[in-house]
C-alpha positions as CSV (number, residue, x, y, z in Angstrom):
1,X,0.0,0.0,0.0
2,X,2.6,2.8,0.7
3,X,4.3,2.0,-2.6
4,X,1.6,2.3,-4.4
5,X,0.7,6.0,-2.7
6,X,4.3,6.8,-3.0
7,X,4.8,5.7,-6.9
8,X,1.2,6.3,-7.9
9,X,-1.0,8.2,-6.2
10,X,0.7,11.1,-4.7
11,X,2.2,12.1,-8.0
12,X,-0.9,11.3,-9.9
13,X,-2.3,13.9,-7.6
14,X,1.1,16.3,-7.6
15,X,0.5,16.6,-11.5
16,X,-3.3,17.7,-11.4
17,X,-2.3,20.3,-8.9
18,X,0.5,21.1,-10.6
19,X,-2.1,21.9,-14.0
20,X,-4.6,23.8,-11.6
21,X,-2.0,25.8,-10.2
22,X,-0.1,27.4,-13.4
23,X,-3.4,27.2,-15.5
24,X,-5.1,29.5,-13.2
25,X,-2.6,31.8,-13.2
26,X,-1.7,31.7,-17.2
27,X,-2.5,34.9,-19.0
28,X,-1.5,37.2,-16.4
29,X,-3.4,36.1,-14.1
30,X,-6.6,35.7,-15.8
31,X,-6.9,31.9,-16.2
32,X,-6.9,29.7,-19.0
33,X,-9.3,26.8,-19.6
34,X,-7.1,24.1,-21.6
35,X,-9.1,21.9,-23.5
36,X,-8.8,18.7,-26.0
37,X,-5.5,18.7,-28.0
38,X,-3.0,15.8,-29.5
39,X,-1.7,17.9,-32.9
40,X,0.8,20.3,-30.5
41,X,4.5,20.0,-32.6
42,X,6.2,20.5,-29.6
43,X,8.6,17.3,-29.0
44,X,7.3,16.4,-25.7
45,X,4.0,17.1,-26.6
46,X,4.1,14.8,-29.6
47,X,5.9,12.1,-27.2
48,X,3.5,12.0,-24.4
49,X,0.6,11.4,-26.9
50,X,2.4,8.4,-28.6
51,X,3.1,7.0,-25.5
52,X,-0.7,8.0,-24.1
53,X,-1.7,6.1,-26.7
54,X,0.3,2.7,-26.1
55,X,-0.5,3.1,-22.4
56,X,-4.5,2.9,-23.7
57,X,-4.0,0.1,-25.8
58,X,-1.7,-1.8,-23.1
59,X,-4.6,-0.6,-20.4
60,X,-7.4,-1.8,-22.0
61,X,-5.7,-5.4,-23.2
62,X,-4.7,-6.2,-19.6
63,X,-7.8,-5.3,-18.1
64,X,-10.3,-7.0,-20.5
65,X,-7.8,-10.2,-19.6
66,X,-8.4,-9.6,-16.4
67,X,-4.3,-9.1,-15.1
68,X,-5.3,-6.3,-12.8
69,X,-1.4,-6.6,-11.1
70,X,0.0,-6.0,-14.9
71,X,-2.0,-3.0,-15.2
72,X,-1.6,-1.6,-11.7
73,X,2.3,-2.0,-13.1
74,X,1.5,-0.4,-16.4
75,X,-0.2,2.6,-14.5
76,X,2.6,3.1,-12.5
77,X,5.2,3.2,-15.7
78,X,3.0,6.0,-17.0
79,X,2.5,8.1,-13.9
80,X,6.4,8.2,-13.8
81,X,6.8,9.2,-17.3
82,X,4.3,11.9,-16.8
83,X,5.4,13.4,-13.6
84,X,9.3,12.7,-13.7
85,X,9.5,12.9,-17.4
86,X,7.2,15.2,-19.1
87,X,5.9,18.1,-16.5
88,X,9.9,18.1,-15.4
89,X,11.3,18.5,-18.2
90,X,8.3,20.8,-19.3
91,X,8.2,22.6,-16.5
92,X,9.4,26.3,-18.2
93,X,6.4,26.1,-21.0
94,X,4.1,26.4,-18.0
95,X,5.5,29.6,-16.6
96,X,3.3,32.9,-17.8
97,X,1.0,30.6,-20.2
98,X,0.9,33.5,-22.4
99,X,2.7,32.5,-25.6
100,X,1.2,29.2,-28.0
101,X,3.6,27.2,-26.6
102,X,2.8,27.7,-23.3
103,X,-0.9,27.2,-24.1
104,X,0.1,23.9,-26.3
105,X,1.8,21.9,-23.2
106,X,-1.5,23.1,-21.0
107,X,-4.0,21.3,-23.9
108,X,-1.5,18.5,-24.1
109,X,-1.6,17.8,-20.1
110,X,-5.0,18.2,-19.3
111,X,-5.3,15.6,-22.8
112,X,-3.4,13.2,-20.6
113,X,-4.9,13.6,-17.0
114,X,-8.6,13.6,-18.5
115,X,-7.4,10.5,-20.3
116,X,-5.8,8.7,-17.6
117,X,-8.0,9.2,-15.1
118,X,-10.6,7.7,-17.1
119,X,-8.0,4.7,-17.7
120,X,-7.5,4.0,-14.3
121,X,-10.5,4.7,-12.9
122,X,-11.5,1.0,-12.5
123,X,-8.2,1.0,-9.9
124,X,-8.1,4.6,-8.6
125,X,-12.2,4.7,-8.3
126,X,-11.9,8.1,-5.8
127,X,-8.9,9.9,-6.9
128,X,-9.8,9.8,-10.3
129,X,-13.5,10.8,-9.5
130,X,-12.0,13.7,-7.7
131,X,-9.5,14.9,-10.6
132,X,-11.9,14.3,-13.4
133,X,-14.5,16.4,-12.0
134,X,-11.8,19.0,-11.6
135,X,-10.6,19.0,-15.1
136,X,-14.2,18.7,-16.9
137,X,-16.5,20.0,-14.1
138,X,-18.8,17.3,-15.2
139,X,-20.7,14.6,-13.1
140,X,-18.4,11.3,-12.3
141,X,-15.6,9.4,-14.6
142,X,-17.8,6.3,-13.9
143,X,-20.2,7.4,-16.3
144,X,-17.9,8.0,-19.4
145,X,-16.5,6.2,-22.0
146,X,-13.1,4.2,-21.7
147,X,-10.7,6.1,-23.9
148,X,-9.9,5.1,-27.4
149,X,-6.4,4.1,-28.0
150,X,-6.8,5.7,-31.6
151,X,-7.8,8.9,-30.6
152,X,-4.1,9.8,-30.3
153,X,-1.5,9.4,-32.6
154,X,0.8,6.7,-33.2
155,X,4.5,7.3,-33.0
156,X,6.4,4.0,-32.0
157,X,9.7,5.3,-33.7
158,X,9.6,8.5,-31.5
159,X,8.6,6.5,-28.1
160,X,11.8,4.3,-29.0
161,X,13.8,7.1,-29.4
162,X,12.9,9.0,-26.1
163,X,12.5,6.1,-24.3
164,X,16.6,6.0,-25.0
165,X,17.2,9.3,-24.4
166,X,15.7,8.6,-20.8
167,X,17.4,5.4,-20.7
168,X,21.1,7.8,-20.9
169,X,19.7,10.7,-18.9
170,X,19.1,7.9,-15.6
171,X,22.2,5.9,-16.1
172,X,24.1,9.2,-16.3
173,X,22.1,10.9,-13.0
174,X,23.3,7.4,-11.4
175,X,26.8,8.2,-12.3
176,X,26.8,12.0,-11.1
177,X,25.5,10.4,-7.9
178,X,27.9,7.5,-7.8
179,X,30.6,10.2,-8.1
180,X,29.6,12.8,-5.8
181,X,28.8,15.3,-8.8
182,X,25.5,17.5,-8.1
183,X,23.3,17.6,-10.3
184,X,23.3,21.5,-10.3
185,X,26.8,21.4,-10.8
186,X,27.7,22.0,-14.8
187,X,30.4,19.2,-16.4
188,X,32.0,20.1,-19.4
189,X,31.0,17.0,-21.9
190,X,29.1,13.7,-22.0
191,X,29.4,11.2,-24.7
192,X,26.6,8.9,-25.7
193,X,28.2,5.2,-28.0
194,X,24.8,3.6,-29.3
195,X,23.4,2.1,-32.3
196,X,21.7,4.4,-34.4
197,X,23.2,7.6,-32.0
198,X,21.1,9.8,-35.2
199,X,18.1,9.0,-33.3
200,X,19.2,11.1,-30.3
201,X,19.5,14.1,-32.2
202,X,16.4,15.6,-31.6
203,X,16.6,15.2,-28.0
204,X,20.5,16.6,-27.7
205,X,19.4,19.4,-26.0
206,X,17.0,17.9,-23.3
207,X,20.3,15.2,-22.6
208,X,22.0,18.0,-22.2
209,X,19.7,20.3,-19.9
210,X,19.1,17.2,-17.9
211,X,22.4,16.1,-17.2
212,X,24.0,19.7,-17.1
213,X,26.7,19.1,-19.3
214,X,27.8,21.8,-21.9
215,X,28.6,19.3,-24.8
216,X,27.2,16.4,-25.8
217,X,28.9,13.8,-28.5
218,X,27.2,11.3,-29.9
219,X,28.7,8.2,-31.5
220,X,27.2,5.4,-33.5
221,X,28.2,2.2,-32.1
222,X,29.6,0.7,-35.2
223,X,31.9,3.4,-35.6
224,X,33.3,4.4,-31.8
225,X,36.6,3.0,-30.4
226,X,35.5,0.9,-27.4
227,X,38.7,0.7,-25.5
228,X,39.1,5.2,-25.7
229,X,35.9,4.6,-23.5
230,X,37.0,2.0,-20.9
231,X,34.7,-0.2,-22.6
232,X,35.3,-4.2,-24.2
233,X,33.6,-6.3,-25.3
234,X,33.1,-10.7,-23.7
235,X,32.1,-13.4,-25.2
236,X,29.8,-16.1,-23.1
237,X,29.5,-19.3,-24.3
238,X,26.4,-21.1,-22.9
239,X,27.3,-24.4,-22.4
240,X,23.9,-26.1,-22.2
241,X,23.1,-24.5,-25.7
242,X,25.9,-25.4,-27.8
243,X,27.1,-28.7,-25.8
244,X,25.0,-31.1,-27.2
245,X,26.3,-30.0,-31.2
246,X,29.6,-29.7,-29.8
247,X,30.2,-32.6,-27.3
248,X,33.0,-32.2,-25.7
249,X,34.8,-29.7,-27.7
250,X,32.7,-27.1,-25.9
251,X,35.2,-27.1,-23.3
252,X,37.8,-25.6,-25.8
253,X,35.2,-22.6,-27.1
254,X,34.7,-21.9,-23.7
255,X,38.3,-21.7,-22.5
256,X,38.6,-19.5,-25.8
257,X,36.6,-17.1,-24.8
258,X,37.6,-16.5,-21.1
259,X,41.5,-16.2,-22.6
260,X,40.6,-13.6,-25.3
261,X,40.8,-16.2,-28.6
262,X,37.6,-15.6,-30.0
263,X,36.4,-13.1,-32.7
264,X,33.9,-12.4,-34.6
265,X,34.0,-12.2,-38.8
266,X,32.6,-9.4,-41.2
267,X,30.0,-11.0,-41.7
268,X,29.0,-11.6,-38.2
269,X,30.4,-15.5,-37.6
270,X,31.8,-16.2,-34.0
271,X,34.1,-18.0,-33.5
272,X,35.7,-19.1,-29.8
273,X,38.9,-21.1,-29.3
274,X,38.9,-22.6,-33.2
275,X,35.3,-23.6,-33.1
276,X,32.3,-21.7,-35.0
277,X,29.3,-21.2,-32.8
278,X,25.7,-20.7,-34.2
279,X,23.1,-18.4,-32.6
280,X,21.8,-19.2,-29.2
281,X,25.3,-20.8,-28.0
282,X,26.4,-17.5,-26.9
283,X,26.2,-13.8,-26.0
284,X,28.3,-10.9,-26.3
285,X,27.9,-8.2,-23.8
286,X,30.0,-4.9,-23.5
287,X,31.3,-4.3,-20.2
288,X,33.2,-1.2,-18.2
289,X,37.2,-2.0,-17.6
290,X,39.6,0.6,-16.8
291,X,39.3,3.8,-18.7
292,X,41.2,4.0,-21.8
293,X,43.1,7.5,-23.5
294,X,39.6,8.9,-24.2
295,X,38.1,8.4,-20.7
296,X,40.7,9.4,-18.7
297,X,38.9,12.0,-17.0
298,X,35.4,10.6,-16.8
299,X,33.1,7.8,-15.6
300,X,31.5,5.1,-17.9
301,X,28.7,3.0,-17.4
302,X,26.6,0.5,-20.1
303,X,22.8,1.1,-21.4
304,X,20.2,-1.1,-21.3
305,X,19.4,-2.2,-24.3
306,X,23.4,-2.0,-25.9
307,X,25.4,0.8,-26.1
308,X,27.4,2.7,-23.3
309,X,28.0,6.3,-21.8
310,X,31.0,8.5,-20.7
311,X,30.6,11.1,-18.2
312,X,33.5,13.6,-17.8
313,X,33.8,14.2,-14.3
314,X,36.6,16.9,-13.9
315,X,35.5,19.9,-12.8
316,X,37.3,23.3,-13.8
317,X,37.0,26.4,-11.4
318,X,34.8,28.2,-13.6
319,X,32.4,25.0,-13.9
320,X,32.6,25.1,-9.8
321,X,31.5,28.5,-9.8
322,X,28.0,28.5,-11.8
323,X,27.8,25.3,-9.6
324,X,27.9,27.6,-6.5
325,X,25.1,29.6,-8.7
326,X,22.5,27.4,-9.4
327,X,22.3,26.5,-5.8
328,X,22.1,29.6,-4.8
329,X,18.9,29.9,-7.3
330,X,17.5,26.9,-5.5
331,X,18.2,28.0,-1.8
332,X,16.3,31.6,-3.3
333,X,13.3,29.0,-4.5
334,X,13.0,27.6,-1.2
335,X,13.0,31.1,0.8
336,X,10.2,31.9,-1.7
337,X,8.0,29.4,-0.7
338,X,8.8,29.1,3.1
339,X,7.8,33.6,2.8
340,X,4.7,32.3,1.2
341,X,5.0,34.2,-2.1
342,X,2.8,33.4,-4.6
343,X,5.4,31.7,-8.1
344,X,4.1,34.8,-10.0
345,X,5.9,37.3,-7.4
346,X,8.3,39.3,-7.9
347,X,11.6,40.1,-5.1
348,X,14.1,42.0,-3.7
349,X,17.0,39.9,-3.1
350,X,19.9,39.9,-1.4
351,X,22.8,37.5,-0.7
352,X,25.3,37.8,1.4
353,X,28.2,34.5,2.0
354,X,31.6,33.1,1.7
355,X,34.3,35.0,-1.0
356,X,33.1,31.5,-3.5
357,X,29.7,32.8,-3.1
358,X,30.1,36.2,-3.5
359,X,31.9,35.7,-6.7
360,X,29.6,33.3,-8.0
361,X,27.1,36.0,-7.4
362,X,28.7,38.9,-9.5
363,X,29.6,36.2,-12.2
364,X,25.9,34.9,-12.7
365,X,24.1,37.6,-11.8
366,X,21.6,37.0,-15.0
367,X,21.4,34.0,-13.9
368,X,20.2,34.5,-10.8
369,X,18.2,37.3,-11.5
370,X,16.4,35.5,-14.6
371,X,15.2,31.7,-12.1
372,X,14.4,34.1,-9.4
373,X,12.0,36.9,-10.5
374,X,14.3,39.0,-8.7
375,X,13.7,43.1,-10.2
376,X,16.0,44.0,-7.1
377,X,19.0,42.3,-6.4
378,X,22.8,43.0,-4.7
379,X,25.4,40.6,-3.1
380,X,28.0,40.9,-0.3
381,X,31.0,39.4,0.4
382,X,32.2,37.9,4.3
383,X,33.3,41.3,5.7
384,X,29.6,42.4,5.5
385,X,27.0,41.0,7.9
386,X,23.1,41.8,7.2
387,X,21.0,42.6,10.3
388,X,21.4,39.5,13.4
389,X,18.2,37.2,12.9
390,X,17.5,39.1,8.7
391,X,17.9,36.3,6.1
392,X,18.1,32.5,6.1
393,X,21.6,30.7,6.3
394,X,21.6,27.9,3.3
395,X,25.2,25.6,2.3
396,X,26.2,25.8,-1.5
397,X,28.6,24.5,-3.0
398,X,31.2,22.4,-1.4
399,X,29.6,23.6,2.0
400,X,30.3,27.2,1.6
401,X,27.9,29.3,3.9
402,X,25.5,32.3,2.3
403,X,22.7,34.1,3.6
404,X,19.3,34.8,1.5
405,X,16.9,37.4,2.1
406,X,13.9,37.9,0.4
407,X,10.9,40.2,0.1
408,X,8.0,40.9,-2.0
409,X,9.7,43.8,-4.8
């Protein structure tokens, strides 16, 4: 039960909040009343309804055979690919809702809550009840239709593709993590070895944003040198499968291919210790070694589904400090909401911390001025102290100590 609030229905119910929040402050303040859409152009937009789609189809298959724990695991795939993919990674087009972009990603999200609350109704009977009748102000989601899978548009090639371009943004936030790197902190290149890397083009700059890198190479597979990476590839001969063609020579293709006498021809023969094997006696798998020339600096780690990624993990000074930055833009964030300012407010801002903050400070000012709403804003360094009890001490950085005050501008 608390896996299923946790993975389900608190962000089921974070993302209809989220809608009635920024929708009712769109145009100024005015409102705006999103309705119907799955023709927005928008990337994301087009994404979300491909894989809306699937979801309907997969919804309705599972439930008509009656493999209610298959869909309760297919509702939960979705609900994470709404919340942690699409509204957070969409999060910007939401702000002001004044521009047809904006105005797109509010059609495309009430699109998808309207129609997964009426997919998941049959599980979610109360939540959905209560979300529905938000969205349409009409009388109960028991006493509609089950959505139509083809109502949406079909886009397998695009899910594919995005589905791989989350596949390297998660295996790169777990290497960030498994180094120590925060995820506000910029690194200066990633590099993404896949098959068919000219898929990921269209999403190079949401890898990018996600992982906060400032460059982004990406390699086809078939052409990248796997050793520059820290990467080789092993052969694994299953013995069950190719024993009984082999007898006991089997012993000889398996010695081959623990001591590095194997290979595999142009045209796609293996061969392990002298002996051809056929398909199903054996798997080759990539894995991570030591780092090689081109990795010397960075941490790799494979993809599912083939392919591998290279993380550069040094960090320069100047990297350190926008680092220092975009914490201090989230420490500002979290003053906002603990003053109880409404996201639409403008500030006065002042920070006030360590000679690292201070000069991250003057060096991003934009920065900081742009995430914040801030119309006001000055810095200090150590030798001046705001007012005893004015301001709220945050840590940024590699602990470096800055104080934030804020105030309605």
């Amino acid at each position: 039960i608390r896996d299923g609030v946790r993975q389900v229905m608190i962000p089921l119910w974070n993302a209809w909040s989220f809608f009635a929040l920024y929708a009712n402050t769109a145009r100024g303040g005015e409102g705006y009343a999103a309705q119907r859409r799955t023709d927005s152009t928008d990337v994301l937009d087009r994404y979300l309804m491909a894989k809306l789609r699937e979801f309907v189809e997969t919804m309705q298959d599972q439930l008509d055979r009656y493999e209610i724990a298959a869909a309760c695991d297919t509702m939960r795939t979705f609900v994470d690919v709404l919340t942690n993919w699409y509204i957070r990674r969409s999060r910007d087009r939401f702000w002001g809702g004044e521009s047809e972009e904006s105005l797109a990603a509010f059609d495309t999200l009430w699109t998808a809550l309207e129609t997964v609350t009426r997919a998941v109704a049959p599980l979610l009977p109360l939540m959905t009840e209560e979300i529905w009748r938000g969205l349409t102000g009409e009388r109960s989601v028991h006493l509609t239709d089950y959505p139509a899978a083809d109502e949406f548009p079909a886009d397998h090639a695009l899910v594919v593709a995005m589905d791989r371009a989350r596949d390297v943004c998660s295996v790169g936030s777990s290497l960030r993590k498994a180094k120590g790197l925060r995820a506000r902190l910029p690194l200066s290149s990633l590099s993404v070895v896949v098959p068919e890397a000219a898929s990921l083009e269209p999403f190079r700059g949401i890898i990018m944003d996600e992982l906060n890198v400032k460059d982004l190479d990406l390699v086809d597979l078939t052409t990248a040198s796997e050793a520059d990476y820290g990467v080789e590839q092993r052969l694994t001969v299953n013995a069950r499968a190719a024993g009984p063609r082999l007898g006991r020579d089997v012993q000889a293709a398996i010695k081959g291919s623990k001591t590095g006498d194997w290979s595999v021809s142009p045209d796609g023969a293996v061969t392990s210790g002298g002996l051809e094997l056929v398909e199903g006696e054996y798997s080759i798998e990539a894995v991570v070694t030591e780092p090689g020339d081109g990795a010397s600096a960075g941490a790799t780690a494979m993809l599912p589904g083939g392919g591998f990624i290279m993380l550069d993990t040094d960090v320069t000074p100047e990297l350190a400090t926008e680092g220092v930055a975009r914490d201090l833009v989230r420490a500002v964030q979290q003053a906002r909401r603990d003053a109880g300012l409404h996201v639409s407010d403008r500030i006065s801002l002042t920070i006030q911390g360590s000679p690292e903050v201070f000069e991250a400070t003057v060096t991003h000012r934009d920065l900081l001025v742009a995430e914040t709403l801030a119309t006001q804003f000055s810095s200090a360094g150590p030798d001046h102290q705001l007012a005893d009890g004015v301001g709220t001490e945050v840590s940024v950085g590699e602990g470096y100590k800055a104080t934030v005050l804020v105030a309605k501008a």
